[in-house]
MDAnalysis code that builds the backbone (N, CA, C; Angstrom):
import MDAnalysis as mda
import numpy as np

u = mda.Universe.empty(246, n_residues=82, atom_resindex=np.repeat(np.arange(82), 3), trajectory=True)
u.add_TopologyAttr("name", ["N", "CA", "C"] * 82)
u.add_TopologyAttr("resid", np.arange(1, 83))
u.add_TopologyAttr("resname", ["UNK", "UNK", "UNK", "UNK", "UNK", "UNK", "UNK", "UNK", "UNK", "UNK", "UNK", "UNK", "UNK", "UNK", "UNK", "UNK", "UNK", "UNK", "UNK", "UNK", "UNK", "UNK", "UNK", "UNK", "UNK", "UNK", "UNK", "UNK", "UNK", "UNK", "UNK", "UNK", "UNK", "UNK", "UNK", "UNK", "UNK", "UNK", "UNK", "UNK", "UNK", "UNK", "UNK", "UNK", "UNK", "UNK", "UNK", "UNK", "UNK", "UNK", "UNK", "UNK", "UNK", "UNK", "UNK", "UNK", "UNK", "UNK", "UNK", "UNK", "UNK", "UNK", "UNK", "UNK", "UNK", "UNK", "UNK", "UNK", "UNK", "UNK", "UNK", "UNK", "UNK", "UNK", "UNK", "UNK", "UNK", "UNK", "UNK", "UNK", "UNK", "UNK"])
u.atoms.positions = np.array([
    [102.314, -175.957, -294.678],
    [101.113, -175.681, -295.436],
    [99.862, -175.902, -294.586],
    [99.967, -177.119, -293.678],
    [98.591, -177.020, -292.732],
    [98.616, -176.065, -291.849],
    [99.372, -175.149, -291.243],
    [98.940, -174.007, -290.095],
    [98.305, -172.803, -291.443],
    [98.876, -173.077, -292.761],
    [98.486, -171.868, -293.495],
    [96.765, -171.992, -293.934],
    [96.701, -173.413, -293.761],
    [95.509, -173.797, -294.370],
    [94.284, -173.966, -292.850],
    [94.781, -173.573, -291.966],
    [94.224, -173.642, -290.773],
    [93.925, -172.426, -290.621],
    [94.895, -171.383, -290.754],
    [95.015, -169.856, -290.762],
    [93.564, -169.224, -291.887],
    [93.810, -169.457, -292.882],
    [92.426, -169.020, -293.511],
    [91.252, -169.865, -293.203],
    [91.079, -170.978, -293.008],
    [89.943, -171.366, -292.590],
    [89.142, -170.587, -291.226],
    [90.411, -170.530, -290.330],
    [89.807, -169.424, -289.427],
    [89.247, -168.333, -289.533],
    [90.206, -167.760, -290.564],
    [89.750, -166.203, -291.239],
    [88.460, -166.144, -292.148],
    [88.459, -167.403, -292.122],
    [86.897, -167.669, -293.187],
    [85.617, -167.755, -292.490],
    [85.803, -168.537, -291.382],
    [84.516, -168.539, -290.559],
    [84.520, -167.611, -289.162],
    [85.813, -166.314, -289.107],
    [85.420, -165.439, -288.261],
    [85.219, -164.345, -288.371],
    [85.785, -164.192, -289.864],
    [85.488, -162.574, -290.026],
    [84.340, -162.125, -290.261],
    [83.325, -163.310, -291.437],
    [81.598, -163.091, -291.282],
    [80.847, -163.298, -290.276],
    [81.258, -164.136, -288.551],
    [80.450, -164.375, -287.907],
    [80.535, -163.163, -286.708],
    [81.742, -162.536, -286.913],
    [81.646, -161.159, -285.961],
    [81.033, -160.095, -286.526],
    [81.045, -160.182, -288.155],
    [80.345, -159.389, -288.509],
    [79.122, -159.363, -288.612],
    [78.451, -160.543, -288.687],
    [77.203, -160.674, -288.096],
    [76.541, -159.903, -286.843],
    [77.736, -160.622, -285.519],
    [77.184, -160.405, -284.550],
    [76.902, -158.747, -284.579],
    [78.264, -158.126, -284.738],
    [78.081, -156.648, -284.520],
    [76.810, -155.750, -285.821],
    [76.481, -156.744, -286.798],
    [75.331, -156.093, -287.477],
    [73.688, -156.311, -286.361],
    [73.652, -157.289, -285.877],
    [72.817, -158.272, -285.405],
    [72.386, -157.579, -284.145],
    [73.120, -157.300, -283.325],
    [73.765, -157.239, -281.881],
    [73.893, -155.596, -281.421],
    [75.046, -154.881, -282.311],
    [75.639, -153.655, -282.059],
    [74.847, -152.564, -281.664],
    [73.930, -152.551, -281.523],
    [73.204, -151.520, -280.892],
    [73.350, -151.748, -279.290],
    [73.316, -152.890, -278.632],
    [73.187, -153.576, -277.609],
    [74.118, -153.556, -277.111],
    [75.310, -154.164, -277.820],
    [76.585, -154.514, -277.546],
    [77.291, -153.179, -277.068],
    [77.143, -151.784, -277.894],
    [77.400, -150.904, -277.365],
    [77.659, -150.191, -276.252],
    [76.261, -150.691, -275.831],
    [76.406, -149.928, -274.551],
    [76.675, -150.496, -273.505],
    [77.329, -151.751, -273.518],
    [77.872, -152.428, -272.600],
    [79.577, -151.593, -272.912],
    [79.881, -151.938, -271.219],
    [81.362, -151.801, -270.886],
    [82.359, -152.605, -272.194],
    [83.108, -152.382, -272.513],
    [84.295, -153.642, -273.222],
    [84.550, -154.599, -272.709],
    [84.860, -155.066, -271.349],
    [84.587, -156.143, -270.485],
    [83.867, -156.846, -271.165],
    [82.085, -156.760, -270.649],
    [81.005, -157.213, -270.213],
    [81.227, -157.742, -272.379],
    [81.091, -156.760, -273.247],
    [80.659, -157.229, -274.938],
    [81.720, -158.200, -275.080],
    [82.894, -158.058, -275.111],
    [83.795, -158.919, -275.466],
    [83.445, -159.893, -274.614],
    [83.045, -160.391, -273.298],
    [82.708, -161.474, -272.545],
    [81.368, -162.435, -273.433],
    [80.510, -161.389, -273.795],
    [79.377, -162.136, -274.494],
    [79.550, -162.038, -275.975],
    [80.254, -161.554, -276.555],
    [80.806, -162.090, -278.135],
    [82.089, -163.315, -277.970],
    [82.647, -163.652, -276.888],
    [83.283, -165.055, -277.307],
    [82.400, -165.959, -276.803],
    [81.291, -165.877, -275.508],
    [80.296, -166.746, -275.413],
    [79.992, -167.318, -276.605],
    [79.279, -166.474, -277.634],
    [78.547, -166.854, -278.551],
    [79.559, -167.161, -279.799],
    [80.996, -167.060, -279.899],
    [81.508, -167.338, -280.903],
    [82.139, -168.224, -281.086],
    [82.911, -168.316, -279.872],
    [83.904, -169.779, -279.885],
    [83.007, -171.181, -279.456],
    [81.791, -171.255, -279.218],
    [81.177, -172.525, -279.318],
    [81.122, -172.361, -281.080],
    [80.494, -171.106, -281.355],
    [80.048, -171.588, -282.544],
    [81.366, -171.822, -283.726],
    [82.170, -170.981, -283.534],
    [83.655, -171.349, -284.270],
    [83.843, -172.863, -284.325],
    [84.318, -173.787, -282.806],
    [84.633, -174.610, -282.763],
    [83.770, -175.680, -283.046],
    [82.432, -175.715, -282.698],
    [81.808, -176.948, -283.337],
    [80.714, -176.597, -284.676],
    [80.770, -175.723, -285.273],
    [80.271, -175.384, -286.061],
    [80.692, -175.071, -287.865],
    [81.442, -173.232, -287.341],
    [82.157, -173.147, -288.407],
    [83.567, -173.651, -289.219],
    [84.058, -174.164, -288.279],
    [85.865, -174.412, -288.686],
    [85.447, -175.756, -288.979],
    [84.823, -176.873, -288.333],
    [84.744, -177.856, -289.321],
    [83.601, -178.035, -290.835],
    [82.598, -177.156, -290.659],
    [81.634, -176.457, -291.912],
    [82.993, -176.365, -292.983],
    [83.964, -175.197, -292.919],
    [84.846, -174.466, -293.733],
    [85.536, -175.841, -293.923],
    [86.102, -176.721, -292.660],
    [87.650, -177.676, -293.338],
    [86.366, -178.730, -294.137],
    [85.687, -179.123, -293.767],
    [85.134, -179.850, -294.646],
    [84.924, -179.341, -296.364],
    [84.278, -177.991, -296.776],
    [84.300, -177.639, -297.653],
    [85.286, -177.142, -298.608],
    [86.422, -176.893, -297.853],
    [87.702, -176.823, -298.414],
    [88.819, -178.094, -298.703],
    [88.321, -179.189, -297.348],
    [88.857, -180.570, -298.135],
    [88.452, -180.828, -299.299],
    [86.788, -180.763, -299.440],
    [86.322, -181.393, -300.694],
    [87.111, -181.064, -301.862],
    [87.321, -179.662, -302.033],
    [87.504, -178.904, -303.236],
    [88.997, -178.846, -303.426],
    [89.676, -179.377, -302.364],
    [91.471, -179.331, -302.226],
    [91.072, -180.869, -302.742],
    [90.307, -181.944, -302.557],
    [90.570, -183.590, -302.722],
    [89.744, -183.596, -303.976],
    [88.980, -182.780, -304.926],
    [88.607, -182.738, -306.136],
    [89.438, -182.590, -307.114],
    [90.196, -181.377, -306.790],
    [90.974, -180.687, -307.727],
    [92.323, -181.595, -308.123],
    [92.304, -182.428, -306.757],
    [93.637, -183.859, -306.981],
    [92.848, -184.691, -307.468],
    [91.783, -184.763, -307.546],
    [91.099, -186.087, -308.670],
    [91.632, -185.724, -310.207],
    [91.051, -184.189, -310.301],
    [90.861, -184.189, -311.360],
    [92.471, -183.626, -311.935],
    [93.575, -183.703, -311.322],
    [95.031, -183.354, -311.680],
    [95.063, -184.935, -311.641],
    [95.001, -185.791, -310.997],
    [95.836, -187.116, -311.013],
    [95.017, -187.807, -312.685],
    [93.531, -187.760, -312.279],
    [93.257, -188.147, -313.307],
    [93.789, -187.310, -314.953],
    [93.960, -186.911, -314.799],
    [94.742, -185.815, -316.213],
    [96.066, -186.582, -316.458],
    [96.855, -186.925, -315.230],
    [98.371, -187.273, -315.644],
    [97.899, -188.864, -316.015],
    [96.886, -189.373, -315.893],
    [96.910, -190.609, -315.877],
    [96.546, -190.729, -317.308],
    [95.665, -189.678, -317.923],
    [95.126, -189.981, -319.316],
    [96.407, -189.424, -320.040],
    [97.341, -188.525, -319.814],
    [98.579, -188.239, -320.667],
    [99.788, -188.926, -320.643],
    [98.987, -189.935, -319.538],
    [100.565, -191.328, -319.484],
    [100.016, -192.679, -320.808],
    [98.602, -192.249, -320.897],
    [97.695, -193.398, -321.500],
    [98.336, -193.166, -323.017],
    [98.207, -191.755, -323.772],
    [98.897, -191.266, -324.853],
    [99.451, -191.724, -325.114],
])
């Protein structure tokens, strides 16, 4: 379950930040060789992936994965109280 939960977190903070770039960028980016764009779109992505978005996303997805067990544990606890 953690490579699956690693797997979309990735997919969460890369599919909007390339799409950024190429909204942002793509005029530019164009007319560079494939080399040279792909050289300066992981410049700018994998810093920002790695210290930026993937812990942004695991943080916001812990919260809401360690809420949702509050509020399930607390439930079994009030139907044990019954």
């Amino acid at each position: 379950m953690k490579k699956l939960k690693s797997t979309v977190i990735v997919w969460i903070a890369i599919y909007p930040a390339i799409t950024t770039i190429q909204l942002l960028f793509g005029e530019y980016l164009n007319e560079l060789p494939v080399l040279i764009r792909t050289f300066i779109l992981t410049i700018i992505l994998v810093p920002a992936m790695v210290y930026v978005l993937i812990p942004f996303w695991t943080k916001i997805i812990d919260c809401r994965v360690q809420g949702s067990k509050k509020i399930n544990s607390s439930a079994k606890v009030t139907s044990r109280s019954m």
